[in-house]
Each structure stands twice: as C-alpha cells, then as structure tokens.
PDB file with one MODEL, atoms N, CA, C and O in Angstrom:
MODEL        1
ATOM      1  N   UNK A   1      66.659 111.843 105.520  1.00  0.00           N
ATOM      2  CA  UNK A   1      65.383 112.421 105.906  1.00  0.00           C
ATOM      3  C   UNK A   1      64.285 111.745 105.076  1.00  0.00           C
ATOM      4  O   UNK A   1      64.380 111.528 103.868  1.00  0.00           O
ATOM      5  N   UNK A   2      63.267 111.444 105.821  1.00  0.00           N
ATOM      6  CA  UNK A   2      62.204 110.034 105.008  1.00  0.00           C
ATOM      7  C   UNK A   2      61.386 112.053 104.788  1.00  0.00           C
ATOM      8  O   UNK A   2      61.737 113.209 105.028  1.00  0.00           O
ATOM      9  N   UNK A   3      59.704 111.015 103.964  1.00  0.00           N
ATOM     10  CA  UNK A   3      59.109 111.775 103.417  1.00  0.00           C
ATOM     11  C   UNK A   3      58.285 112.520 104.136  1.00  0.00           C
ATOM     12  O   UNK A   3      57.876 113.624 103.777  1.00  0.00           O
ATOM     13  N   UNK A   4      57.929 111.819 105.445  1.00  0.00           N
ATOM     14  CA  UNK A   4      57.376 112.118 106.522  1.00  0.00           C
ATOM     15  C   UNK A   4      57.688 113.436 107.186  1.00  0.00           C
ATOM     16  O   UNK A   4      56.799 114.255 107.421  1.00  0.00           O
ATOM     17  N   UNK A   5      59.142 113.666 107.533  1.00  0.00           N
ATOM     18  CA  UNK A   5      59.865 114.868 107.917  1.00  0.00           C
ATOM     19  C   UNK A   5      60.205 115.701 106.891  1.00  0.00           C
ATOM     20  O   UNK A   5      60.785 116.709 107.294  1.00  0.00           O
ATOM     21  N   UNK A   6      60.050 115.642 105.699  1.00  0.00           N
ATOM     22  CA  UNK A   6      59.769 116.085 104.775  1.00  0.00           C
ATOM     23  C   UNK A   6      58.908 117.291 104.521  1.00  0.00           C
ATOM     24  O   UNK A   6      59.099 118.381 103.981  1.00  0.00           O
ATOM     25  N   UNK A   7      57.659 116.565 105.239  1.00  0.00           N
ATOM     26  CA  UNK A   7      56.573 116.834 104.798  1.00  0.00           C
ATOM     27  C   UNK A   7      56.020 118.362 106.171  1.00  0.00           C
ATOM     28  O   UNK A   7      55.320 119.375 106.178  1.00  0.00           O
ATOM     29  N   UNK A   8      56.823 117.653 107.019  1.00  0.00           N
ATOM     30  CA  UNK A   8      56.765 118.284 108.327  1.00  0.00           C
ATOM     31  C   UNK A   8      57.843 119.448 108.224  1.00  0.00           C
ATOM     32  O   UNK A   8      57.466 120.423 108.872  1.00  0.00           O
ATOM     33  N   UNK A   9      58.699 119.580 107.792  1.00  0.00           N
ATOM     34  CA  UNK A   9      59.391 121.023 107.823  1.00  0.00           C
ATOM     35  C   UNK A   9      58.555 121.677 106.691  1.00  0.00           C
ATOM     36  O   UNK A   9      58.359 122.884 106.828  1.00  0.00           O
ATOM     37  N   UNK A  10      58.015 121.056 105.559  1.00  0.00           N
ATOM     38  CA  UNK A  10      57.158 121.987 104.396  1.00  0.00           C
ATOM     39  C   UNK A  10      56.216 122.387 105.253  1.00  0.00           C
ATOM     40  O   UNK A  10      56.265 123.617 105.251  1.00  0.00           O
ATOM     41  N   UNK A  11      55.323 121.992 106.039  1.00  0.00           N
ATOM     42  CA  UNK A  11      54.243 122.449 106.634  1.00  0.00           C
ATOM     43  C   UNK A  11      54.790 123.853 107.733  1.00  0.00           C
ATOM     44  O   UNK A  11      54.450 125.027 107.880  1.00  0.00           O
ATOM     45  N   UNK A  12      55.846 122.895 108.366  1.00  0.00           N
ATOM     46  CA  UNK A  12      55.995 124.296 109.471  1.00  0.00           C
ATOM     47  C   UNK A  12      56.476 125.701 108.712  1.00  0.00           C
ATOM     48  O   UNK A  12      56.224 126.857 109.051  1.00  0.00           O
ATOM     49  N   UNK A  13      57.365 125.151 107.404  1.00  0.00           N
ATOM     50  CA  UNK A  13      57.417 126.871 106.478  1.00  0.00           C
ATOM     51  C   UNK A  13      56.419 127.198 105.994  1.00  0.00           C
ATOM     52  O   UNK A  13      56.386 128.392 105.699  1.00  0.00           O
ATOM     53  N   UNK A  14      55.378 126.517 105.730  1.00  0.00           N
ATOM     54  CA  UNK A  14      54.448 127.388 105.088  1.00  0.00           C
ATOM     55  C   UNK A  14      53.148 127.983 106.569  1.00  0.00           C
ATOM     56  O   UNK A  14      52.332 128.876 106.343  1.00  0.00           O
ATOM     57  N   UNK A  15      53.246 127.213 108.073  1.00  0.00           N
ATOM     58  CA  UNK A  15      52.404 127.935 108.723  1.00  0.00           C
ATOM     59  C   UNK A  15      53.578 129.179 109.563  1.00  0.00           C
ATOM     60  O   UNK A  15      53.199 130.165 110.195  1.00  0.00           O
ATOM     61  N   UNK A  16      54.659 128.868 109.390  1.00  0.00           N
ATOM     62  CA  UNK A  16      55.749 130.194 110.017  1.00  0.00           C
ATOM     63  C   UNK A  16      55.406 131.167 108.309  1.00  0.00           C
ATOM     64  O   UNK A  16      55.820 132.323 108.407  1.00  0.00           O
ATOM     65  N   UNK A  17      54.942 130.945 107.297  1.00  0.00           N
ATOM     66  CA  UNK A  17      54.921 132.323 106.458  1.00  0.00           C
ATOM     67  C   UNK A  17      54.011 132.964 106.710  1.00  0.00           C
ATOM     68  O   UNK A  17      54.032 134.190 106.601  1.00  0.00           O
ATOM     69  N   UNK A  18      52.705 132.112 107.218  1.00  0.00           N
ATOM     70  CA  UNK A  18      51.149 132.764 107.581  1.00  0.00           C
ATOM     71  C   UNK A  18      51.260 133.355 109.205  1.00  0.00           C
ATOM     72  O   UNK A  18      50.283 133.581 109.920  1.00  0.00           O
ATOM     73  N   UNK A  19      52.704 133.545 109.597  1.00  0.00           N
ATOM     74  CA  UNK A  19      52.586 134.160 111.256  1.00  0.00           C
ATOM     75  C   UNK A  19      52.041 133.459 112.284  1.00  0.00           C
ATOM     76  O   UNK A  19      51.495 134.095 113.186  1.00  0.00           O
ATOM     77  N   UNK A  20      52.091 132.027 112.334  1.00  0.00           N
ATOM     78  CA  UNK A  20      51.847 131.623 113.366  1.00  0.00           C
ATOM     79  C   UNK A  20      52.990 131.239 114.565  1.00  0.00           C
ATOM     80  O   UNK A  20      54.113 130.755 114.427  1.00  0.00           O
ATOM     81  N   UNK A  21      52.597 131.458 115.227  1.00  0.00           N
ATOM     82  CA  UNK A  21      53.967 131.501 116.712  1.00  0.00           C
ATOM     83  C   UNK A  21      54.577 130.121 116.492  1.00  0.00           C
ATOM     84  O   UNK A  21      54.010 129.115 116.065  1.00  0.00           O
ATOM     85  N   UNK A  22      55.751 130.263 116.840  1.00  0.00           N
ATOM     86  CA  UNK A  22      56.732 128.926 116.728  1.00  0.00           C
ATOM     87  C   UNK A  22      56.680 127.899 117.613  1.00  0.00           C
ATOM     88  O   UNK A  22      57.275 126.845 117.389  1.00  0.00           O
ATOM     89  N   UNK A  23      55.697 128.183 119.109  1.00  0.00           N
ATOM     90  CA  UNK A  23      55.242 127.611 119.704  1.00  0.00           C
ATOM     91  C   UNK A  23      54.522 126.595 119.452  1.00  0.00           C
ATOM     92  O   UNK A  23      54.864 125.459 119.783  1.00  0.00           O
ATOM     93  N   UNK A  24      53.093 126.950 118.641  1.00  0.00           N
ATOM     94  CA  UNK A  24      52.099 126.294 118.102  1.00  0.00           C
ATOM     95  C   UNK A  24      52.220 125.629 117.243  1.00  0.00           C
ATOM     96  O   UNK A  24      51.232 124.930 117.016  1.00  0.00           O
ATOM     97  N   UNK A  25      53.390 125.457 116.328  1.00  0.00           N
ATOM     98  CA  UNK A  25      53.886 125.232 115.329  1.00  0.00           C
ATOM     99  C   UNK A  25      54.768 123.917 115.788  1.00  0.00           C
ATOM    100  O   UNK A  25      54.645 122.852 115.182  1.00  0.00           O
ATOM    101  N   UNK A  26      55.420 124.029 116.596  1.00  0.00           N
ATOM    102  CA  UNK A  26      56.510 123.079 117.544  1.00  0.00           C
ATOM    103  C   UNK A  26      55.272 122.009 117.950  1.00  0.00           C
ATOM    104  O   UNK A  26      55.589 120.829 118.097  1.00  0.00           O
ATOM    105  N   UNK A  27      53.745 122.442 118.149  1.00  0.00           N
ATOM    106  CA  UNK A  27      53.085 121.738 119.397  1.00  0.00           C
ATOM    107  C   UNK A  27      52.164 120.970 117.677  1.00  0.00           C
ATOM    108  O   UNK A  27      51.750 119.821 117.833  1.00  0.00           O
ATOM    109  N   UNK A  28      51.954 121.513 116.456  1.00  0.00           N
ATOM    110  CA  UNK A  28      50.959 120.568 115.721  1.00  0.00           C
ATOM    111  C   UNK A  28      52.320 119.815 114.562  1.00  0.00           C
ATOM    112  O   UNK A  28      51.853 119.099 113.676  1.00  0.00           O
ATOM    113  N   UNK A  29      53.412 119.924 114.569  1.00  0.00           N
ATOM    114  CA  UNK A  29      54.298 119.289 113.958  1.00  0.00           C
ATOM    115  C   UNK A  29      55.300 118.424 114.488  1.00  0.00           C
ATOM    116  O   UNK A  29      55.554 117.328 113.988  1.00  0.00           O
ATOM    117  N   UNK A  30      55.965 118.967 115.647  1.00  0.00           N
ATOM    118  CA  UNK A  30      56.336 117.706 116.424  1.00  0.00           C
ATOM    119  C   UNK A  30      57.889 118.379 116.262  1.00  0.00           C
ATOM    120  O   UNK A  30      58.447 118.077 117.317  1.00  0.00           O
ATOM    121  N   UNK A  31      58.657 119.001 115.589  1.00  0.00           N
ATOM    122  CA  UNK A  31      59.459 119.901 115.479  1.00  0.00           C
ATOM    123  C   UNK A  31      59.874 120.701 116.883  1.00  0.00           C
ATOM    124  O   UNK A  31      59.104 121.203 117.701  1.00  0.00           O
ATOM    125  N   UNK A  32      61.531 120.658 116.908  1.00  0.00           N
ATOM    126  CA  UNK A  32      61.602 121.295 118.245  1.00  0.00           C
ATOM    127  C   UNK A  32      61.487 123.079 117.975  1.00  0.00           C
ATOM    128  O   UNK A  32      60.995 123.240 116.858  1.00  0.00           O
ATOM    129  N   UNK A  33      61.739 124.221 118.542  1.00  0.00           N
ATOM    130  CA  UNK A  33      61.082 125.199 118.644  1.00  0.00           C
ATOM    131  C   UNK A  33      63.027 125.695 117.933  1.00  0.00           C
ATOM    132  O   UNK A  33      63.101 126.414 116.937  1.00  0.00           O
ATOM    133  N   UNK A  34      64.010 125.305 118.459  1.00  0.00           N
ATOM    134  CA  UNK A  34      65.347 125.458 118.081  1.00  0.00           C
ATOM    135  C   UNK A  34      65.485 125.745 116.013  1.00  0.00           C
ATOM    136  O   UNK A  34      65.710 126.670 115.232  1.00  0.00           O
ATOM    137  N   UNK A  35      65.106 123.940 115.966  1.00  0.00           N
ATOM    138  CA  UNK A  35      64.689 124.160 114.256  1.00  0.00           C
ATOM    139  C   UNK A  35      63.709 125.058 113.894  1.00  0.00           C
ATOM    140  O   UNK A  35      63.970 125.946 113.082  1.00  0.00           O
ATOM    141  N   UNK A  36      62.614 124.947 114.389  1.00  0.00           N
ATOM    142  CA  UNK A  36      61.437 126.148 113.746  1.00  0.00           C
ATOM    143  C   UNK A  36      62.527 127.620 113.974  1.00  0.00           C
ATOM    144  O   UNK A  36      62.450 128.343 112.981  1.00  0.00           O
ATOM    145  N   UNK A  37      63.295 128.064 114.839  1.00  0.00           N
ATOM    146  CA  UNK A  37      63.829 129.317 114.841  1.00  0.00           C
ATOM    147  C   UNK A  37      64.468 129.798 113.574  1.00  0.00           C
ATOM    148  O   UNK A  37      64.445 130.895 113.015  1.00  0.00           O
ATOM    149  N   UNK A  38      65.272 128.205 113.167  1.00  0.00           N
ATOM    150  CA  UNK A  38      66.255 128.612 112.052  1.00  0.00           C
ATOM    151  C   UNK A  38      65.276 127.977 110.887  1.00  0.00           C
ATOM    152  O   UNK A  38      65.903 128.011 109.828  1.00  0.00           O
ATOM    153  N   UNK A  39      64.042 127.443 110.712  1.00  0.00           N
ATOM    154  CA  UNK A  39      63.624 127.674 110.136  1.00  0.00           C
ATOM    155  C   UNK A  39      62.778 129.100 109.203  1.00  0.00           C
ATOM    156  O   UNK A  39      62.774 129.383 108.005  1.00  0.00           O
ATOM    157  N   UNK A  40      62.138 129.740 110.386  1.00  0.00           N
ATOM    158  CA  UNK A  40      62.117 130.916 110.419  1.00  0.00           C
ATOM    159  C   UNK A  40      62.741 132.009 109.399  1.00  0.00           C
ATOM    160  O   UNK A  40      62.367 132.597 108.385  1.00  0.00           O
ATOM    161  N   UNK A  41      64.173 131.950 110.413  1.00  0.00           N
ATOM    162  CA  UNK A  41      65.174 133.147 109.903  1.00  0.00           C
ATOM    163  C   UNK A  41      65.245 132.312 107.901  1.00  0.00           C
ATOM    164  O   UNK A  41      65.870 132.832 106.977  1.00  0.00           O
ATOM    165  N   UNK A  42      64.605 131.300 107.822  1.00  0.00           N
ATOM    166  CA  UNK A  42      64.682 130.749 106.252  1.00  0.00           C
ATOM    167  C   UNK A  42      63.894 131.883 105.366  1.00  0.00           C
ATOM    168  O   UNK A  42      64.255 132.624 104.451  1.00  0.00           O
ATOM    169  N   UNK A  43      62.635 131.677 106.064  1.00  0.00           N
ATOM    170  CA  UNK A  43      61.242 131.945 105.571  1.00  0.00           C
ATOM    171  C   UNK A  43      61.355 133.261 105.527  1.00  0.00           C
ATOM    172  O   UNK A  43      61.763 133.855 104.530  1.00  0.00           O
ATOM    173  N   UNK A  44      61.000 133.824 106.609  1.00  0.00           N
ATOM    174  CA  UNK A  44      61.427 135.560 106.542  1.00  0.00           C
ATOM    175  C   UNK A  44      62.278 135.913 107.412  1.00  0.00           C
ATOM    176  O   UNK A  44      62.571 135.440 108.510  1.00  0.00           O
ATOM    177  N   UNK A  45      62.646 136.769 106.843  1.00  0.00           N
ATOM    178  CA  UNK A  45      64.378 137.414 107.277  1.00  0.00           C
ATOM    179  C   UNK A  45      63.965 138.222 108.173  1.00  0.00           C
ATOM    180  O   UNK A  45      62.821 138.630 107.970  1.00  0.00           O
ATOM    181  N   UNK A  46      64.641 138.730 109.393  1.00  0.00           N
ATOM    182  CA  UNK A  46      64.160 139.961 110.373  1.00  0.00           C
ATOM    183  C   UNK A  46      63.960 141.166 109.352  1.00  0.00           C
ATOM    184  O   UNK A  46      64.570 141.016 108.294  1.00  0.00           O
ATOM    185  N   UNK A  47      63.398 142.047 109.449  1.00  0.00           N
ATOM    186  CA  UNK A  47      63.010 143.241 109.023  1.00  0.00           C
ATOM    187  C   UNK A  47      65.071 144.021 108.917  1.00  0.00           C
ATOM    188  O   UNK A  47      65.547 144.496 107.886  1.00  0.00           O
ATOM    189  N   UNK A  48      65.731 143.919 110.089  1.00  0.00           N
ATOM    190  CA  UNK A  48      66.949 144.513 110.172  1.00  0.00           C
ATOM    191  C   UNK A  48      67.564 144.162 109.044  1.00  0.00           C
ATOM    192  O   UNK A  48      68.266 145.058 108.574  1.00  0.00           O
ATOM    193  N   UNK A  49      67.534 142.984 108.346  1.00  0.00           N
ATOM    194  CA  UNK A  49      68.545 142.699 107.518  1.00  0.00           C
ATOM    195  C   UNK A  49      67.805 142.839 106.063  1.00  0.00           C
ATOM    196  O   UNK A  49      68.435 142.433 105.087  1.00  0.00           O
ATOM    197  N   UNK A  50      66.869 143.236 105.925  1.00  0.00           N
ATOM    198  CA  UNK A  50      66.014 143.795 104.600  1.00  0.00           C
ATOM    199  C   UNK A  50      65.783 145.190 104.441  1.00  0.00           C
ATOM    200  O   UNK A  50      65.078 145.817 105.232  1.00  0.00           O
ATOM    201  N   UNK A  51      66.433 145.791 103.298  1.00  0.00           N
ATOM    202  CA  UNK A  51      66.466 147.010 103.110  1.00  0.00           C
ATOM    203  C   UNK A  51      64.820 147.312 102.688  1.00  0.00           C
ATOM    204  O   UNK A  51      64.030 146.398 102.453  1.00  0.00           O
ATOM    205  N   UNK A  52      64.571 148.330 102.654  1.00  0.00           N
ATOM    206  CA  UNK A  52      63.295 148.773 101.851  1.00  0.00           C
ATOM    207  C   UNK A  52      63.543 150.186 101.086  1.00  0.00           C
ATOM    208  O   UNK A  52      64.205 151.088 101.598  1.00  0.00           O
ATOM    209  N   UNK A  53      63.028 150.264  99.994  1.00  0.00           N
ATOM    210  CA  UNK A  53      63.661 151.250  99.240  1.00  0.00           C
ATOM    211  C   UNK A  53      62.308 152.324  99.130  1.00  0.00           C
ATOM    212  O   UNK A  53      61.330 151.904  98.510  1.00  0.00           O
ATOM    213  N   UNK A  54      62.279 153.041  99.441  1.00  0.00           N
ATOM    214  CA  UNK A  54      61.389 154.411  99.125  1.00  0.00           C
ATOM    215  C   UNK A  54      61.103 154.851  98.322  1.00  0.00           C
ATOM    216  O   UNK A  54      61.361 154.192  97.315  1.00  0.00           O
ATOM    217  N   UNK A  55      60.556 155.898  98.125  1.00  0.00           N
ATOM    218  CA  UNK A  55      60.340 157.282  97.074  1.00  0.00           C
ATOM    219  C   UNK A  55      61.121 157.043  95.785  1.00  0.00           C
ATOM    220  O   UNK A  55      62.073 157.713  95.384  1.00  0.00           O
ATOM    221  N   UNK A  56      60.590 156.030  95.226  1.00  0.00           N
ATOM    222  CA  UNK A  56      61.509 155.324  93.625  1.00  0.00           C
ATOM    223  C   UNK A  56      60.581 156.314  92.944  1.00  0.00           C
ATOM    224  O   UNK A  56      59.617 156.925  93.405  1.00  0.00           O
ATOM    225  N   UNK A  57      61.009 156.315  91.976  1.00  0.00           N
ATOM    226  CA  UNK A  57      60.234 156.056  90.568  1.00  0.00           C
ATOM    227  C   UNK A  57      61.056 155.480  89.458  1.00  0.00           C
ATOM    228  O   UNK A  57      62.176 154.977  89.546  1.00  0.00           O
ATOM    229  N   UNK A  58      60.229 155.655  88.287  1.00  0.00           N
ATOM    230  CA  UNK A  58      60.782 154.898  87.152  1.00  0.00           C
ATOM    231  C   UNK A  58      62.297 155.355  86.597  1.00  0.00           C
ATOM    232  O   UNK A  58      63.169 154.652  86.086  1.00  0.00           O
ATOM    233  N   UNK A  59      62.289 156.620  86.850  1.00  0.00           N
ATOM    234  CA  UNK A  59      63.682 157.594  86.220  1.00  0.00           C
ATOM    235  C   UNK A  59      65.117 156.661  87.788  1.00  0.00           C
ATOM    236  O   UNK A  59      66.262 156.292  87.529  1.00  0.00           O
ATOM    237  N   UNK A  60      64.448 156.578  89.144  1.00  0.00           N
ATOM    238  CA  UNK A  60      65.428 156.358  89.981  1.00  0.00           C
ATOM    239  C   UNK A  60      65.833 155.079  88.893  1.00  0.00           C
ATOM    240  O   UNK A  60      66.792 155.276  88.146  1.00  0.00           O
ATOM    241  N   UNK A  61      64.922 153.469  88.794  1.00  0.00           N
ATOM    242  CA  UNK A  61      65.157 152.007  88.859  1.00  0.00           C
ATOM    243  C   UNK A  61      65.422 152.217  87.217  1.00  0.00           C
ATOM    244  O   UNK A  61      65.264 151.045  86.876  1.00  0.00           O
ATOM    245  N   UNK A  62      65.651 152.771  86.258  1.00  0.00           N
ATOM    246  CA  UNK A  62      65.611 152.528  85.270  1.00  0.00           C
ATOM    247  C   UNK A  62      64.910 152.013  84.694  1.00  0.00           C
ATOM    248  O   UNK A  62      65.604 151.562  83.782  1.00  0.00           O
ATOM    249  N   UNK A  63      63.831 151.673  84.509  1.00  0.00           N
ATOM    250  CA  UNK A  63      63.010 150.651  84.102  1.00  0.00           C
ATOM    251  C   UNK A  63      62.184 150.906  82.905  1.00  0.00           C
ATOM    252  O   UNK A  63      61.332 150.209  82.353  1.00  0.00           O
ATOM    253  N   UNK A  64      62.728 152.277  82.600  1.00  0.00           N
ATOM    254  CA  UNK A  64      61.929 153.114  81.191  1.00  0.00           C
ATOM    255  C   UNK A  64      60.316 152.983  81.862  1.00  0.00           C
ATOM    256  O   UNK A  64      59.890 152.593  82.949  1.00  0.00           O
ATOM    257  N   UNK A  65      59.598 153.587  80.466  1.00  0.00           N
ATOM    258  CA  UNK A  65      58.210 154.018  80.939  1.00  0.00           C
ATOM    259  C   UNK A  65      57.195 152.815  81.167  1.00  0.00           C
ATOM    260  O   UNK A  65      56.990 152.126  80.168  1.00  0.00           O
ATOM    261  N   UNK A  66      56.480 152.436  82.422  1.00  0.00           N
ATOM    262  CA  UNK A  66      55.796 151.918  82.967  1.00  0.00           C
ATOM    263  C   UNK A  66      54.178 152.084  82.130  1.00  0.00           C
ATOM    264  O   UNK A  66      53.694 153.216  82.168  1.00  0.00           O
ATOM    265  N   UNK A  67      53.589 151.278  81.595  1.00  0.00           N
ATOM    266  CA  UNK A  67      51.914 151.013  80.952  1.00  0.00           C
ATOM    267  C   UNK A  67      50.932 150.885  82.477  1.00  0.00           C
ATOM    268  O   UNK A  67      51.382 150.164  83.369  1.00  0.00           O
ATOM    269  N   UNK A  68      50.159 151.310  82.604  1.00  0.00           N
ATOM    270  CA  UNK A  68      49.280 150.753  83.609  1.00  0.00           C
ATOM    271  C   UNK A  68      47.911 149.783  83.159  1.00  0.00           C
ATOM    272  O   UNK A  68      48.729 148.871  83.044  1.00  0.00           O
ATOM    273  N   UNK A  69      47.398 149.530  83.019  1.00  0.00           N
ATOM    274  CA  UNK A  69      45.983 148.984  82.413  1.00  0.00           C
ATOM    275  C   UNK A  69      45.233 148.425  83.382  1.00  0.00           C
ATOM    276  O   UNK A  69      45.301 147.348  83.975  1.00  0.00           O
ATOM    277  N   UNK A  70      43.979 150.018  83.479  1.00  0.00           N
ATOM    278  CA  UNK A  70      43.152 149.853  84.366  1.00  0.00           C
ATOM    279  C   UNK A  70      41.703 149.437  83.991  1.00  0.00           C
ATOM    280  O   UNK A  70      40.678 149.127  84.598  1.00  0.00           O
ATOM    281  N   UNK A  71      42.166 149.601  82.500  1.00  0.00           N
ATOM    282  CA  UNK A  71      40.639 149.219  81.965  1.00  0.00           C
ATOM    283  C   UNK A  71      40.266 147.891  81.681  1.00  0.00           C
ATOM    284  O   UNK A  71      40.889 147.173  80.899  1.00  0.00           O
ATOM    285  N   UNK A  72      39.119 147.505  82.392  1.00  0.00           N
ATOM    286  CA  UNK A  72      38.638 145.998  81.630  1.00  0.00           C
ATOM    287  C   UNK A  72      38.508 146.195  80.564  1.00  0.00           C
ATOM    288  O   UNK A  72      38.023 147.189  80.024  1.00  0.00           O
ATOM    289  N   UNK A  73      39.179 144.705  79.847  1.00  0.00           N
ATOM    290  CA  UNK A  73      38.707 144.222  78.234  1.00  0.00           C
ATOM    291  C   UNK A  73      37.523 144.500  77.943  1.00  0.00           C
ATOM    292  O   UNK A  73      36.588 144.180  78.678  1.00  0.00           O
ATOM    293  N   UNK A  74      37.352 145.221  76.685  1.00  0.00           N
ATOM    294  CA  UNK A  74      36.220 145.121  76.017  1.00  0.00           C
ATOM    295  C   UNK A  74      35.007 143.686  75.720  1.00  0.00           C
ATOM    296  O   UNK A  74      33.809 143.576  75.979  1.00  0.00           O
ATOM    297  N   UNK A  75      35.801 142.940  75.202  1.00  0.00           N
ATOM    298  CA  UNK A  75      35.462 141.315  75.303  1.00  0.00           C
ATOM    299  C   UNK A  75      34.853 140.539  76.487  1.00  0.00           C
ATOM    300  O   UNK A  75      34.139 139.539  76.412  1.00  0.00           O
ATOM    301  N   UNK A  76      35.451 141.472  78.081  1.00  0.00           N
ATOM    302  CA  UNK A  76      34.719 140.746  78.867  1.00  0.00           C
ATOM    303  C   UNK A  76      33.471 141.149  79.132  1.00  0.00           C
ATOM    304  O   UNK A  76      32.639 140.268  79.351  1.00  0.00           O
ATOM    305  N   UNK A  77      33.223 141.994  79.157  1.00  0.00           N
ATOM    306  CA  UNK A  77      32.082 142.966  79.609  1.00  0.00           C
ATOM    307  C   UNK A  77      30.843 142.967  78.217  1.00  0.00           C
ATOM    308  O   UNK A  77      29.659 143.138  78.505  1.00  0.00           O
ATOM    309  N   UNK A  78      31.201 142.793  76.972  1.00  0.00           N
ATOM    310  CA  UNK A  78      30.256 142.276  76.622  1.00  0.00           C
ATOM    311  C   UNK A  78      29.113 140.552  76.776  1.00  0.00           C
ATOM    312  O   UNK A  78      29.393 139.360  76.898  1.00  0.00           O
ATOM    313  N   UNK A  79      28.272 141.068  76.714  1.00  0.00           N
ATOM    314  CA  UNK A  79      27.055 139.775  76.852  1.00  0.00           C
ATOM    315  C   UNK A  79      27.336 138.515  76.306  1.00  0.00           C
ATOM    316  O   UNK A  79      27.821 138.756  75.201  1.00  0.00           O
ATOM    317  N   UNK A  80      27.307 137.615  76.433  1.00  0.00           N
ATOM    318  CA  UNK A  80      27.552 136.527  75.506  1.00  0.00           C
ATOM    319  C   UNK A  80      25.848 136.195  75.114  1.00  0.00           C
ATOM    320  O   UNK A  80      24.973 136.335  75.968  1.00  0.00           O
ATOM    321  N   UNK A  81      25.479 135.637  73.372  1.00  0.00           N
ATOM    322  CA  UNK A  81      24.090 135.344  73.370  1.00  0.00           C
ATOM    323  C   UNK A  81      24.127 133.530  74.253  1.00  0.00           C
ATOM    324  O   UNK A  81      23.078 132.915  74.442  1.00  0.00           O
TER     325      UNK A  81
ENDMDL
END
C-alpha cells in the first residue's frame, strides 16, 4: 500500500467519524463503499455491540472520592500591569 492510499483510508476514517454517509465518502476518495463499510464497523462500532453503563457513581466504579474544580485560578483572573 503506497502513501497515497494511505492517505485515503486516513481521510475516509476521519470523515466516517464526523458522520458523513459512506456514499459521499466512496464519491470524494475513490474508495469502494464495501471497504468504507468495514471501515466503518473500525471507526465506530454499531451501538448493539457497545454496552453503556448507567446510574454509576463513585462507590459502584471504585474510583474513591472524585475532586471537581470549578473554580478559575486565581492567577488568571487577575490583571496583568
């Protein structure tokens, strides 16, 4: 595989991550619509085969106690002379 096609499957994964149809994708890369499919199933997985986990908290994941920091730095918000 030269650098050229290379360059052309990097492009079609990164416009199949931004949701563009595999169609359009097939028509500005030159890629048949077969590869973009299994390219695809690379990039993002169907929703079916990705769990999503719910109503966690810190006590479910173990992760001990969580810091938040909502406050801007002091340092930024002052003036500079």
């Amino acid at each position: 595989m030269n650098n050229t096609t290379k360059q052309k499957y990097e492009l079609a994964k990164k416009m199949l991550k931004g949701k563009i149809e595999i169609d359009e994708v097939a028509l500005m890369t030159g890629l048949s619509e077969d590869v973009l499919k299994e390219l695809k199933e690379e990039v993002a997985p169907e929703s079916k085969d990705v769990q999503i986990l719910k109503n966690l908290d810190t006590v479910d994941l173990d992760i001990g106690q969580i810091l938040y920091d909502n406050f801007p730095d002091e340092d930024t918000d002052a003036e500079e002379p």
